[in-house]
Jmol script that loads the backbone (N, CA, C; Angstrom):
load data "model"
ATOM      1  N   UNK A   1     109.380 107.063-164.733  1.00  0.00           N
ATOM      2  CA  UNK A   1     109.780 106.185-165.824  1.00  0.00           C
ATOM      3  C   UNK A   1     108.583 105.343-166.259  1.00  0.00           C
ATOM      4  N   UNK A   2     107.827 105.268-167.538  1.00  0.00           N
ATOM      5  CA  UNK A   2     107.099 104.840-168.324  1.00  0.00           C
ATOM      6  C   UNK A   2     107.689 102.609-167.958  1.00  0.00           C
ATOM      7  N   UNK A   3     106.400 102.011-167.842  1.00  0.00           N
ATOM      8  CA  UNK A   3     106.491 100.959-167.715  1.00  0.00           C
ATOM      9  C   UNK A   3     106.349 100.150-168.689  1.00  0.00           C
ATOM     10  N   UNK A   4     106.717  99.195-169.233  1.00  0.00           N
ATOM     11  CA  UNK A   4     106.910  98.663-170.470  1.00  0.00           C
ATOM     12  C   UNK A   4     105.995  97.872-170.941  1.00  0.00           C
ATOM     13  N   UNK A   5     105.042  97.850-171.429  1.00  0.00           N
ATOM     14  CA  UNK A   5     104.004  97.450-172.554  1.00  0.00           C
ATOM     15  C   UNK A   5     104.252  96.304-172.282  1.00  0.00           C
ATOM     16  N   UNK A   6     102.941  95.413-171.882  1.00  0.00           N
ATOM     17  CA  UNK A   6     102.589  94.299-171.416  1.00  0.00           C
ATOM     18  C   UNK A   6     102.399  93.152-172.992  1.00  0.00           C
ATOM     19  N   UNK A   7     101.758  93.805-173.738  1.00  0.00           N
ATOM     20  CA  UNK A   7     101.042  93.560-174.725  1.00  0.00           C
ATOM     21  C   UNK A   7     102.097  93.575-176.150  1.00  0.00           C
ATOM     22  N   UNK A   8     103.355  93.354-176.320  1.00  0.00           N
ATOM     23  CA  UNK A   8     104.387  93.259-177.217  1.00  0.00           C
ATOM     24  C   UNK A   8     104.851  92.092-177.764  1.00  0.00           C
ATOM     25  N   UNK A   9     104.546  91.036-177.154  1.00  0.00           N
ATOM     26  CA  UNK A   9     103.873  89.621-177.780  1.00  0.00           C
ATOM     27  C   UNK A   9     103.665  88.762-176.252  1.00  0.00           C
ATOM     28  N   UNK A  10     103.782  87.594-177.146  1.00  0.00           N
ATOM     29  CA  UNK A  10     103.002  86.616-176.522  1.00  0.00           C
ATOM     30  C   UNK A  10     103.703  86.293-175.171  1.00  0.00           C
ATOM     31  N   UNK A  11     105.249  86.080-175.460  1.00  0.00           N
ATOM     32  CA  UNK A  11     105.754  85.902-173.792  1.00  0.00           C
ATOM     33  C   UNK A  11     105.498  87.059-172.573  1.00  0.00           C
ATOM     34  N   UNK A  12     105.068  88.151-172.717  1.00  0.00           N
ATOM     35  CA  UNK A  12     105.007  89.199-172.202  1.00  0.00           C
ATOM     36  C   UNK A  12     103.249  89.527-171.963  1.00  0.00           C
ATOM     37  N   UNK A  13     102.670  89.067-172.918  1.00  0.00           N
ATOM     38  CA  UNK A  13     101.115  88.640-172.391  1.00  0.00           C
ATOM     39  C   UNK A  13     100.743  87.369-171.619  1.00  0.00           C
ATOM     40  N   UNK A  14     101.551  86.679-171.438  1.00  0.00           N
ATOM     41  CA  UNK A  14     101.168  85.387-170.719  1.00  0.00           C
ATOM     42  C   UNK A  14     101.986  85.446-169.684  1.00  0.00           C
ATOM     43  N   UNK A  15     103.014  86.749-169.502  1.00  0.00           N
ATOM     44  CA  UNK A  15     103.334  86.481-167.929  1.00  0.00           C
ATOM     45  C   UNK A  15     102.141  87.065-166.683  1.00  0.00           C
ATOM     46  N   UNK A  16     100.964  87.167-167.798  1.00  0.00           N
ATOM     47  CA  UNK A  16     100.272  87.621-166.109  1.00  0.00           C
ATOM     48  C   UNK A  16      99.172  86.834-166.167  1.00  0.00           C
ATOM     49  N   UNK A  17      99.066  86.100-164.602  1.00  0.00           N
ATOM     50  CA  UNK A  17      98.183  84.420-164.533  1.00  0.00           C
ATOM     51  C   UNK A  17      97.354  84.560-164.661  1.00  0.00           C
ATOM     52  N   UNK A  18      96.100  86.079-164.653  1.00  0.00           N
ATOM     53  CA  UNK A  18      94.737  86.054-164.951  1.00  0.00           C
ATOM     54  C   UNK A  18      95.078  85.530-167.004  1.00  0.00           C
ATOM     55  N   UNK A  19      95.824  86.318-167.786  1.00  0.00           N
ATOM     56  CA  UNK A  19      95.458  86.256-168.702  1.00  0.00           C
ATOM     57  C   UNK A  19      95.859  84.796-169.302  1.00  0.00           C
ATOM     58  N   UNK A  20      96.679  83.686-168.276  1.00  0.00           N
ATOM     59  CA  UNK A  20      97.200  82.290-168.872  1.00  0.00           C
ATOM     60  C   UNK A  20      96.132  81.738-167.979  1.00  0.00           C
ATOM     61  N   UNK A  21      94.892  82.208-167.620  1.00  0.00           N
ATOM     62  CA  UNK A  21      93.672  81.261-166.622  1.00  0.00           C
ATOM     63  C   UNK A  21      92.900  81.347-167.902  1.00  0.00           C
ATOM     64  N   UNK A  22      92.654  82.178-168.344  1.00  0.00           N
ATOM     65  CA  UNK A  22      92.011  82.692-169.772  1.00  0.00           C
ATOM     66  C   UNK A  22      92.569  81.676-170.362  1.00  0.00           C
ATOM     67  N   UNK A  23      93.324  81.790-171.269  1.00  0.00           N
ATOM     68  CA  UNK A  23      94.183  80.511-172.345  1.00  0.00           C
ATOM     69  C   UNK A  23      93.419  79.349-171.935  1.00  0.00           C
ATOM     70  N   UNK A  24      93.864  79.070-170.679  1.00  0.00           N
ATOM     71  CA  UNK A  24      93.486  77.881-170.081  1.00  0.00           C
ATOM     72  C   UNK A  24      91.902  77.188-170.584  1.00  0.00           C
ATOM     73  N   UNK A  25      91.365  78.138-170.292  1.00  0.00           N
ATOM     74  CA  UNK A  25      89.538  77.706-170.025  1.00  0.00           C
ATOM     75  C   UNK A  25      89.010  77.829-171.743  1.00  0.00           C
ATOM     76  N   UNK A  26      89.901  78.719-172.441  1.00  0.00           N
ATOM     77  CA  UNK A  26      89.796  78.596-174.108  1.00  0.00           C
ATOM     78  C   UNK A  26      90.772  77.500-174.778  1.00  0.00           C
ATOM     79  N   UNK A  27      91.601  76.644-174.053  1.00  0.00           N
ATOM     80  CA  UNK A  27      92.411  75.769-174.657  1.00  0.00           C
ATOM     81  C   UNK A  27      90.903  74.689-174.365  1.00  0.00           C
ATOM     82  N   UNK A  28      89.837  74.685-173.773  1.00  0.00           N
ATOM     83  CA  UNK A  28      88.828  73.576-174.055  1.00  0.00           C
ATOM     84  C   UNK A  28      87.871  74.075-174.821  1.00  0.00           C
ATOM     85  N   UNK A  29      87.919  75.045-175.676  1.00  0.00           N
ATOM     86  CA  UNK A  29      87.116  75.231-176.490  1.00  0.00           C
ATOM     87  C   UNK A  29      86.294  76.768-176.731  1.00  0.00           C
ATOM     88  N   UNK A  30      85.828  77.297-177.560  1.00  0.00           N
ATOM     89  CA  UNK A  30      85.552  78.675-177.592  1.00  0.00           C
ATOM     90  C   UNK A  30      84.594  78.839-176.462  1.00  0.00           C
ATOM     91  N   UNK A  31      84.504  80.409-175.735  1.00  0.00           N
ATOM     92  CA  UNK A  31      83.671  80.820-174.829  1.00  0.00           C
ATOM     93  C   UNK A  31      83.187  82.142-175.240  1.00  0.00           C
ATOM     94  N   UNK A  32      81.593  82.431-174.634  1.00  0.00           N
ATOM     95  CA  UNK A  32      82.010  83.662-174.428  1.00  0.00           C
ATOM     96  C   UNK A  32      82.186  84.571-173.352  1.00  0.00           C
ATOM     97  N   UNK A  33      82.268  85.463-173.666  1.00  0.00           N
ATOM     98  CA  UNK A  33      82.529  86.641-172.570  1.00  0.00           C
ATOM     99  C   UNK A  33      82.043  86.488-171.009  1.00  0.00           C
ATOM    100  N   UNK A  34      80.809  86.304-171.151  1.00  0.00           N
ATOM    101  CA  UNK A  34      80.168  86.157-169.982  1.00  0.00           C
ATOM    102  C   UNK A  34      80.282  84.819-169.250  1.00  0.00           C
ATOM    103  N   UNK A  35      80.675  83.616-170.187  1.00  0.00           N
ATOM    104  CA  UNK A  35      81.559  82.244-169.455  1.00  0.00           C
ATOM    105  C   UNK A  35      82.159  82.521-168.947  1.00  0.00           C
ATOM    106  N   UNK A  36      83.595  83.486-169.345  1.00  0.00           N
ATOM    107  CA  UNK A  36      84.912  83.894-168.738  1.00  0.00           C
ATOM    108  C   UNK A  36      84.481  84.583-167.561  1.00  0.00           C
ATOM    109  N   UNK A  37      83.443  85.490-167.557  1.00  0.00           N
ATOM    110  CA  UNK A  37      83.049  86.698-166.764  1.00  0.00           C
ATOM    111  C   UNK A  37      83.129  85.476-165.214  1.00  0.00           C
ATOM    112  N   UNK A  38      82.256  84.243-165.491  1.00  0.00           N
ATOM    113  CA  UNK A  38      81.286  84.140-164.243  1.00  0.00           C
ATOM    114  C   UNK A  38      82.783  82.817-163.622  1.00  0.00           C
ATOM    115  N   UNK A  39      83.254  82.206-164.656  1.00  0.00           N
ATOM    116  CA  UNK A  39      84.098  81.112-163.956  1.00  0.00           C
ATOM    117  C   UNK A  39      85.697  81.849-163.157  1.00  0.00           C
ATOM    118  N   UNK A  40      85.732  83.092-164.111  1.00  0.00           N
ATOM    119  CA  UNK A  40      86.798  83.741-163.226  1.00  0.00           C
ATOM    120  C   UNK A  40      86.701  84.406-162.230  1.00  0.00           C
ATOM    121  N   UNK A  41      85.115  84.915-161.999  1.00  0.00           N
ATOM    122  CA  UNK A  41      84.878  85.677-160.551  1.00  0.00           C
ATOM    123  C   UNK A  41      85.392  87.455-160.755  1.00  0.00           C
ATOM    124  N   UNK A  42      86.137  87.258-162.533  1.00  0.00           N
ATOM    125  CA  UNK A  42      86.097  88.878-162.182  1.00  0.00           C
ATOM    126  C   UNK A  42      85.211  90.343-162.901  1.00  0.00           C
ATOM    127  N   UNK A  43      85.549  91.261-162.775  1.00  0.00           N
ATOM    128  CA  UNK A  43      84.700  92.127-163.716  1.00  0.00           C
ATOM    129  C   UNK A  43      84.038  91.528-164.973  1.00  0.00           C
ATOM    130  N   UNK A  44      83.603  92.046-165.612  1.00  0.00           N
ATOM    131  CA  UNK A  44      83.526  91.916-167.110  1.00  0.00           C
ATOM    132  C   UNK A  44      84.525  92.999-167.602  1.00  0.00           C
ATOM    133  N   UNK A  45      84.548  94.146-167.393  1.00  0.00           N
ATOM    134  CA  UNK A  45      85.472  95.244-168.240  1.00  0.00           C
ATOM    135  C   UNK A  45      87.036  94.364-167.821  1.00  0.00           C
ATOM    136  N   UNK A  46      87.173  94.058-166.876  1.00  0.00           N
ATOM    137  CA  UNK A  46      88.794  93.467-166.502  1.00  0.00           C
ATOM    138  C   UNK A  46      88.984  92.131-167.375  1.00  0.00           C
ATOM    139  N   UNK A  47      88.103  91.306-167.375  1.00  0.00           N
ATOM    140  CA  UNK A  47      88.325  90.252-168.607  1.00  0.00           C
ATOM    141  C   UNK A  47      88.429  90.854-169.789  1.00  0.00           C
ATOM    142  N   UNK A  48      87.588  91.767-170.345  1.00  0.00           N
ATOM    143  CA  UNK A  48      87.644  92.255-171.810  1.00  0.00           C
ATOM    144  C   UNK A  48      89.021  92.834-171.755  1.00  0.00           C
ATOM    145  N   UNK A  49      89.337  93.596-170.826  1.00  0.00           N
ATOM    146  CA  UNK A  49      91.159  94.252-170.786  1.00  0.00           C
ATOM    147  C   UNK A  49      91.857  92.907-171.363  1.00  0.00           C
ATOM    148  N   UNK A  50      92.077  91.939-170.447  1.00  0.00           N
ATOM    149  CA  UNK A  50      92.692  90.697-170.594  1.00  0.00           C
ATOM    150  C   UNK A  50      92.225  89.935-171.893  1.00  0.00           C
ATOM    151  N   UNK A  51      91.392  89.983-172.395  1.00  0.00           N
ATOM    152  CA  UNK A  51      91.165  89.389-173.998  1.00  0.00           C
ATOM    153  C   UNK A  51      91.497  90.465-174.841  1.00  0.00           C
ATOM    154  N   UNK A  52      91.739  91.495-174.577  1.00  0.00           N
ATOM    155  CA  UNK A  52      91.778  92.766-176.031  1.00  0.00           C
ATOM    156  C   UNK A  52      93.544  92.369-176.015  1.00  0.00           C
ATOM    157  N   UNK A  53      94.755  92.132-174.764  1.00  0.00           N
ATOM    158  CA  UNK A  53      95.464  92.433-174.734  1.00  0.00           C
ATOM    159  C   UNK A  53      96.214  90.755-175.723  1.00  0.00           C
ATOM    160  N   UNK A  54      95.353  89.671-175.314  1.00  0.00           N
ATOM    161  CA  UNK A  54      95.500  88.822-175.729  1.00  0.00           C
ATOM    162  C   UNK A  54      95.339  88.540-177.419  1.00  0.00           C
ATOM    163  N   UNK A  55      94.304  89.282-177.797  1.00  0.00           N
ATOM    164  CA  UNK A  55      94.031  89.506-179.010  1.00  0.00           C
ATOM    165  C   UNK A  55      95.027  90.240-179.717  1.00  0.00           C
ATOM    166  N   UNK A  56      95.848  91.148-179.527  1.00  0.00           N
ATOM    167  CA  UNK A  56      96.269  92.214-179.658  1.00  0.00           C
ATOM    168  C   UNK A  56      97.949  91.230-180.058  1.00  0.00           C
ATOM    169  N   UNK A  57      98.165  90.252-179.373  1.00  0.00           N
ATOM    170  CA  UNK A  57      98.846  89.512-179.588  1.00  0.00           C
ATOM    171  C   UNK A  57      98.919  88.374-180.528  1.00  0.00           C
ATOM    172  N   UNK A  58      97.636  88.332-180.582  1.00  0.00           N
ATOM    173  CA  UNK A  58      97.061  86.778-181.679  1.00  0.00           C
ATOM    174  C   UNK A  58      96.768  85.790-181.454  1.00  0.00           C
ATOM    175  N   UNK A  59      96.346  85.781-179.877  1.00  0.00           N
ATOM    176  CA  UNK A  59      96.573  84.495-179.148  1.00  0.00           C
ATOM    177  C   UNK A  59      95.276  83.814-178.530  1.00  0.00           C
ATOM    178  N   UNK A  60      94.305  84.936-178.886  1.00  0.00           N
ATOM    179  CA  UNK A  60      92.994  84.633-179.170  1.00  0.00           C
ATOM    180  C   UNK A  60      92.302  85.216-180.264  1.00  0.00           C
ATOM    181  N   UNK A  61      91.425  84.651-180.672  1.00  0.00           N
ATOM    182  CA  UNK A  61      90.328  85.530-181.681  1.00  0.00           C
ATOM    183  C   UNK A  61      88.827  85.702-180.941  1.00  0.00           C
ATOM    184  N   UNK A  62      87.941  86.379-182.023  1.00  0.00           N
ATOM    185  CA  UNK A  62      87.018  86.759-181.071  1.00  0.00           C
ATOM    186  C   UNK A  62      85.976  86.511-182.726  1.00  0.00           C
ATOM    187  N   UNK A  63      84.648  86.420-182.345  1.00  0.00           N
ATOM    188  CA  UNK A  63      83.694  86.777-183.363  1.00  0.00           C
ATOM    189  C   UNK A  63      82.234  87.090-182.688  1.00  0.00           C
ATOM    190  N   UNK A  64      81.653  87.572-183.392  1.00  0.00           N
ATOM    191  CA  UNK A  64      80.269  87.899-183.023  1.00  0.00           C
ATOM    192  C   UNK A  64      79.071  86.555-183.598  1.00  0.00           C
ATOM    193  N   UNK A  65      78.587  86.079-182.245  1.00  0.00           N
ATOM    194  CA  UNK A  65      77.907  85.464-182.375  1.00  0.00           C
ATOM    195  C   UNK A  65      76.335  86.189-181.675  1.00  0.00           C
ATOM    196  N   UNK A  66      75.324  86.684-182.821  1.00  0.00           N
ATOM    197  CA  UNK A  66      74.106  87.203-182.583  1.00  0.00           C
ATOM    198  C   UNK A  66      74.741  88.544-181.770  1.00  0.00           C
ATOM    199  N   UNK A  67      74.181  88.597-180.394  1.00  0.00           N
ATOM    200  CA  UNK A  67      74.790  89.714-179.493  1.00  0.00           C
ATOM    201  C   UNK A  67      76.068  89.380-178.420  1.00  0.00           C
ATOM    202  N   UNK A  68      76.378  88.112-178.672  1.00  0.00           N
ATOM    203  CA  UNK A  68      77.493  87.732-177.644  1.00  0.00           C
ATOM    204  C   UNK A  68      79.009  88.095-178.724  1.00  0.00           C
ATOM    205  N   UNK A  69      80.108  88.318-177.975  1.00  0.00           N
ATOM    206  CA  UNK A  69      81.184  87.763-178.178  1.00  0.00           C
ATOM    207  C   UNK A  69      82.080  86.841-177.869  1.00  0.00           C
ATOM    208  N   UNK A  70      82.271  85.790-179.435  1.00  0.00           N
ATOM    209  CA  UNK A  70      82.892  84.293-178.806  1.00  0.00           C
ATOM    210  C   UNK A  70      84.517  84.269-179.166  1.00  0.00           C
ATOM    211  N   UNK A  71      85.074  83.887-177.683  1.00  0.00           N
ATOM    212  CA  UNK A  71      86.600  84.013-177.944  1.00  0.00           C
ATOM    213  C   UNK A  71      86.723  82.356-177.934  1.00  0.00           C
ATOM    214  N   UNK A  72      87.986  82.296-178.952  1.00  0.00           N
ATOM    215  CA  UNK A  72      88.850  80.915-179.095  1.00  0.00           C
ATOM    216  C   UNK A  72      90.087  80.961-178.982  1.00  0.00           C
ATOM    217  N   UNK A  73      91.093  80.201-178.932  1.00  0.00           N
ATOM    218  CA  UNK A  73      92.213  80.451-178.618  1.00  0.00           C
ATOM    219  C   UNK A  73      92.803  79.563-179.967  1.00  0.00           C
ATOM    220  N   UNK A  74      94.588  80.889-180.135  1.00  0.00           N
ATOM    221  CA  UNK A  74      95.147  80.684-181.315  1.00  0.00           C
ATOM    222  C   UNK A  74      96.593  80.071-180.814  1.00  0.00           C
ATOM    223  N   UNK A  75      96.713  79.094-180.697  1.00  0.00           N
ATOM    224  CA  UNK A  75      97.551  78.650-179.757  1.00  0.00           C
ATOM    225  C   UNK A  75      98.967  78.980-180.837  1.00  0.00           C
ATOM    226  N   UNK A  76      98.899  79.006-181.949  1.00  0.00           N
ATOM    227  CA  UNK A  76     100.660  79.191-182.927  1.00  0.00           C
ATOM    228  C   UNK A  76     101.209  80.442-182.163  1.00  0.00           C
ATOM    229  N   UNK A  77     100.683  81.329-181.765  1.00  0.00           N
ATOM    230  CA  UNK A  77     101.927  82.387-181.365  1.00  0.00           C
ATOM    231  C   UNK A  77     102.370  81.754-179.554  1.00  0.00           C
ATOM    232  N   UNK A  78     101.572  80.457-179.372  1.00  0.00           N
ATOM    233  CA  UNK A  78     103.012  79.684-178.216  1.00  0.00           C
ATOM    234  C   UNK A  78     103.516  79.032-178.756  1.00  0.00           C
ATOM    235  N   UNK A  79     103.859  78.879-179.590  1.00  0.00           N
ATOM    236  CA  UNK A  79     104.791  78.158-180.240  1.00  0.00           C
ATOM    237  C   UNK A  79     106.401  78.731-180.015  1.00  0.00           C
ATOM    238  N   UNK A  80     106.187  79.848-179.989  1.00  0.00           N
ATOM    239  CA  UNK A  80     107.794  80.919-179.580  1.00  0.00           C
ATOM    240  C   UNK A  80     107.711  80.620-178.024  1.00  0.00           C
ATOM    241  N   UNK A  81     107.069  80.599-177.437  1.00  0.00           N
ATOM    242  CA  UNK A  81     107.315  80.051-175.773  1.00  0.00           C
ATOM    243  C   UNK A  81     107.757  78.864-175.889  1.00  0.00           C
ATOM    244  N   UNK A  82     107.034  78.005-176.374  1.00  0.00           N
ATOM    245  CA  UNK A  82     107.431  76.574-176.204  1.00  0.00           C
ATOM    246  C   UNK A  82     108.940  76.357-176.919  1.00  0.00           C
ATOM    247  N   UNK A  83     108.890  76.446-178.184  1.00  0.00           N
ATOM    248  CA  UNK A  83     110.420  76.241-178.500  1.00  0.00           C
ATOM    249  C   UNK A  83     111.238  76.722-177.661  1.00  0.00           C
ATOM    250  N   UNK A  84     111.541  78.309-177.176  1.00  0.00           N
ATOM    251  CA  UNK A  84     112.244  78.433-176.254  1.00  0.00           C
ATOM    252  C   UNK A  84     112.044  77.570-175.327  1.00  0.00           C
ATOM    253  N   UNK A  85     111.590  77.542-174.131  1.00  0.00           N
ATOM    254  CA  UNK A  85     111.348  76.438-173.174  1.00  0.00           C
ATOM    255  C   UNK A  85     112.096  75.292-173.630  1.00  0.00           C
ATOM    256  N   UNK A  86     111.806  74.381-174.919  1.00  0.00           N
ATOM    257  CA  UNK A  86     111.616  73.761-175.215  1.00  0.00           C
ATOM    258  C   UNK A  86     113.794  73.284-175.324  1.00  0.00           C
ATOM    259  N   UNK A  87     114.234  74.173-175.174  1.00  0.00           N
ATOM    260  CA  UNK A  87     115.552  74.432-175.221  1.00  0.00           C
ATOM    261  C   UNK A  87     116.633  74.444-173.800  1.00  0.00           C
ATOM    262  N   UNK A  88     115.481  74.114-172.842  1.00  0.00           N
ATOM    263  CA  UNK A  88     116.029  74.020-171.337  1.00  0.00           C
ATOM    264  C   UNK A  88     115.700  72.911-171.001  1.00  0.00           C
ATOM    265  N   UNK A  89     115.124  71.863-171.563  1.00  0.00           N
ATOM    266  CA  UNK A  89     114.656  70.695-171.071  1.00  0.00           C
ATOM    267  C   UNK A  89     115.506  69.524-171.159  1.00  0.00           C
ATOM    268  N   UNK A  90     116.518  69.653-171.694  1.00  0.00           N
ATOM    269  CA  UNK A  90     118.063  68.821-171.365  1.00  0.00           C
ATOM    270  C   UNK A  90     118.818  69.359-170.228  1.00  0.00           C
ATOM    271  N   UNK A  91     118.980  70.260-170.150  1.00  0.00           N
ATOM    272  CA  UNK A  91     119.402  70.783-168.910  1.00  0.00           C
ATOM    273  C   UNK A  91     118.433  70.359-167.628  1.00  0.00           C
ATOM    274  N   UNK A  92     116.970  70.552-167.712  1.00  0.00           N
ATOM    275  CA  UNK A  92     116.342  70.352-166.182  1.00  0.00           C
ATOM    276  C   UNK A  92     116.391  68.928-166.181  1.00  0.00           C
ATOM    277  N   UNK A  93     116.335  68.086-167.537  1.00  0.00           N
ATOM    278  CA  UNK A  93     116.509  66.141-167.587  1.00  0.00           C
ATOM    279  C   UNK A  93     117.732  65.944-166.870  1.00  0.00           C
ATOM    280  N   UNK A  94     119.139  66.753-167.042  1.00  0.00           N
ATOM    281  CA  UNK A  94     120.231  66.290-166.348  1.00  0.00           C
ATOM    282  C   UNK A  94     120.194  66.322-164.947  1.00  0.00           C
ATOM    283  N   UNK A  95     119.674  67.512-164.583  1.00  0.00           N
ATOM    284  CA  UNK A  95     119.637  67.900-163.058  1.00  0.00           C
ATOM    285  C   UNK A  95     118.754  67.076-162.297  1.00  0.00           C
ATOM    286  N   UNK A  96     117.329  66.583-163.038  1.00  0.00           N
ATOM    287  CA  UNK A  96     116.756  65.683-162.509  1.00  0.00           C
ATOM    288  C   UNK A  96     117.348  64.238-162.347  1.00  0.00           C
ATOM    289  N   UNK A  97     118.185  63.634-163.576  1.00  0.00           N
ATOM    290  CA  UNK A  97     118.838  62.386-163.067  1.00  0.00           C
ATOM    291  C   UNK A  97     120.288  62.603-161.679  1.00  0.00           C
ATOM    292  N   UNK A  98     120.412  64.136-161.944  1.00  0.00           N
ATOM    293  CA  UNK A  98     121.819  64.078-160.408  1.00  0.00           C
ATOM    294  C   UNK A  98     121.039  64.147-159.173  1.00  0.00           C
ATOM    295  N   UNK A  99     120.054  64.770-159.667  1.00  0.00           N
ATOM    296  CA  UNK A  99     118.691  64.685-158.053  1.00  0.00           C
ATOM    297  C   UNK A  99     118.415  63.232-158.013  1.00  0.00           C
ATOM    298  N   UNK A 100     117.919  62.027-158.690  1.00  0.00           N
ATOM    299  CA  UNK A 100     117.377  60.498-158.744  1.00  0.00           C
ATOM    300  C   UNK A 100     119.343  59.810-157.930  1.00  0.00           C
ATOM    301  N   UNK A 101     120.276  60.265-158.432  1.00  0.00           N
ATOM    302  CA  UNK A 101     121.873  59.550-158.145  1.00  0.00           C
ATOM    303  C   UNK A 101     121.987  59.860-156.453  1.00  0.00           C
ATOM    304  N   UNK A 102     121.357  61.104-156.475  1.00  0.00           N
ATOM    305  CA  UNK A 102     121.877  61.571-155.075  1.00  0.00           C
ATOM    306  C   UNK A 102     120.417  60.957-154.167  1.00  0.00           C
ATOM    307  N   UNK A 103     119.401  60.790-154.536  1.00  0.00           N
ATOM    308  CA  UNK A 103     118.895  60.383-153.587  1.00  0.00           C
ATOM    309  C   UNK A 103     119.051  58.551-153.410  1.00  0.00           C
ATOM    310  N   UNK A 104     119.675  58.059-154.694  1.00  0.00           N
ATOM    311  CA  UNK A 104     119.550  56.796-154.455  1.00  0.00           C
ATOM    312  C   UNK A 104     120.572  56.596-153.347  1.00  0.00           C
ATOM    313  N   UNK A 105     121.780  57.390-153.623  1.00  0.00           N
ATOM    314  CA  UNK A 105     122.810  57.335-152.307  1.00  0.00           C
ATOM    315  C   UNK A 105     122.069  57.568-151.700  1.00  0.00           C
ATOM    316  N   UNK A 106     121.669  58.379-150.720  1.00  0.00           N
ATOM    317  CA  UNK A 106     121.205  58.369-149.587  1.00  0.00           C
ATOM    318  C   UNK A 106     120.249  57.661-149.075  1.00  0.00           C
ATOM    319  N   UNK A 107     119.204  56.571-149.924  1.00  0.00           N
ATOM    320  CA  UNK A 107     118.692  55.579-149.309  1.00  0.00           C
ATOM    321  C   UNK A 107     119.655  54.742-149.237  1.00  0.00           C
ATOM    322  N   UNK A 108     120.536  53.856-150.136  1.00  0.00           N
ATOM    323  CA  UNK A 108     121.738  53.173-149.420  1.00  0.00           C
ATOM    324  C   UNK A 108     122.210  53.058-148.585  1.00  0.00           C
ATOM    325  N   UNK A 109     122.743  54.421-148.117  1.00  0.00           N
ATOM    326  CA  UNK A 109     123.242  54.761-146.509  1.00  0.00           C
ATOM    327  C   UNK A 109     122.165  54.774-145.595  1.00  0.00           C
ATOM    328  N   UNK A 110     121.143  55.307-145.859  1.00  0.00           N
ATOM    329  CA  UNK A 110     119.806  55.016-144.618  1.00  0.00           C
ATOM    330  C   UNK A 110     119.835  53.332-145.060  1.00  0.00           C
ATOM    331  N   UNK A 111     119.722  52.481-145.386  1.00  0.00           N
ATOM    332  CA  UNK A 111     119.719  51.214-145.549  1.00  0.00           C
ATOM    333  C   UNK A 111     120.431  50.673-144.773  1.00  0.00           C
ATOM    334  N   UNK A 112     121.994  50.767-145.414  1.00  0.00           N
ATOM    335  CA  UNK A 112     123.072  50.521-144.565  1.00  0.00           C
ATOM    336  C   UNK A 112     123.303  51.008-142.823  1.00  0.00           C
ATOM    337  N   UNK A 113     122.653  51.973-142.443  1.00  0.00           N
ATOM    338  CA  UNK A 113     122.959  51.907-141.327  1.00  0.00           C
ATOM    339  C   UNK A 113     121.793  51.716-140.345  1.00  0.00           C
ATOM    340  N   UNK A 114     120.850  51.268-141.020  1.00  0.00           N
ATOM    341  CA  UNK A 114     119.522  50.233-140.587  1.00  0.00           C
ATOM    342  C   UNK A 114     120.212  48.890-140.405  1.00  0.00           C
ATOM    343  N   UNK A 115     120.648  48.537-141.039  1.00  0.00           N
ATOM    344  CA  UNK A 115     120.967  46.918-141.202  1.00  0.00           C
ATOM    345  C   UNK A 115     122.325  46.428-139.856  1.00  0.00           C
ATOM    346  N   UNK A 116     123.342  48.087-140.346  1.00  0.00           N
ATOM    347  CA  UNK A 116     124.014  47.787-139.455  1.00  0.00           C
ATOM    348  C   UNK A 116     124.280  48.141-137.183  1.00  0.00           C
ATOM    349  N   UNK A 117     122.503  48.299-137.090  1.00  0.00           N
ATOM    350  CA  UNK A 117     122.280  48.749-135.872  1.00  0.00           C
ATOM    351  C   UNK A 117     121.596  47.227-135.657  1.00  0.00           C
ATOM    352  N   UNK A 118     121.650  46.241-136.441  1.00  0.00           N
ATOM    353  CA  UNK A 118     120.590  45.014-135.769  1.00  0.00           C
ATOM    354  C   UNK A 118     121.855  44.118-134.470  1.00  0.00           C
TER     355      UNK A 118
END
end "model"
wireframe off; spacefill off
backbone 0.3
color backbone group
């Protein structure tokens, strides 16, 4: 069975952490190739995989500067990650205030039965 195309947009290119370490180090500004090459520790042909696939998505660009190639990052196609996401964050706010209720009980009772061993 044929495995399903990594490269079909952007949520599906950024589930793999080499290519959101990438994003990362181009969300401070354009690099090129051989920046990426030396701060990620990996190939050069395996980064270029990981920027063609990224490109391929829209989520970087690339240009020729003299003999280098300089990638930047196009951050609008996360914009469909984030809104989604962006749609669970009342839900994890609720769960976080029943996590803050439940632990305040339980310092109470560790309180209370501090006070009441004197």
């Amino acid at each position: 069975m044929a495995r399903a195309a990594t490269t079909a947009d952007a949520f599906n290119a950024v589930a793999e952490p080499r290519r959101r370490e990438i994003l990362d180090l181009l969300a401070g500004g354009e690099k090129p190739v051989n920046d990426l090459v030396a701060v990620l520790g990996l190939a050069q042909p395996l980064v270029s995989k990981h920027l063609r696939v990224l490109r391929e998505v829209g989520l970087v660009e690339v240009r020729d500067s003299g003999r280098q190639r300089v990638y930047r990052l196009n951050a609008q196609p996360l914009k469909d990650i984030h809104d989604w996401v962006s749609g669970y964050r009342r839900l994890w706010s609720e769960r976080f205030d029943r996590i803050d209720v439940v632990l305040e009980e339980l310092k109470e009772m560790e309180d209370g039965d501090e006070h009441g061993d004197e």
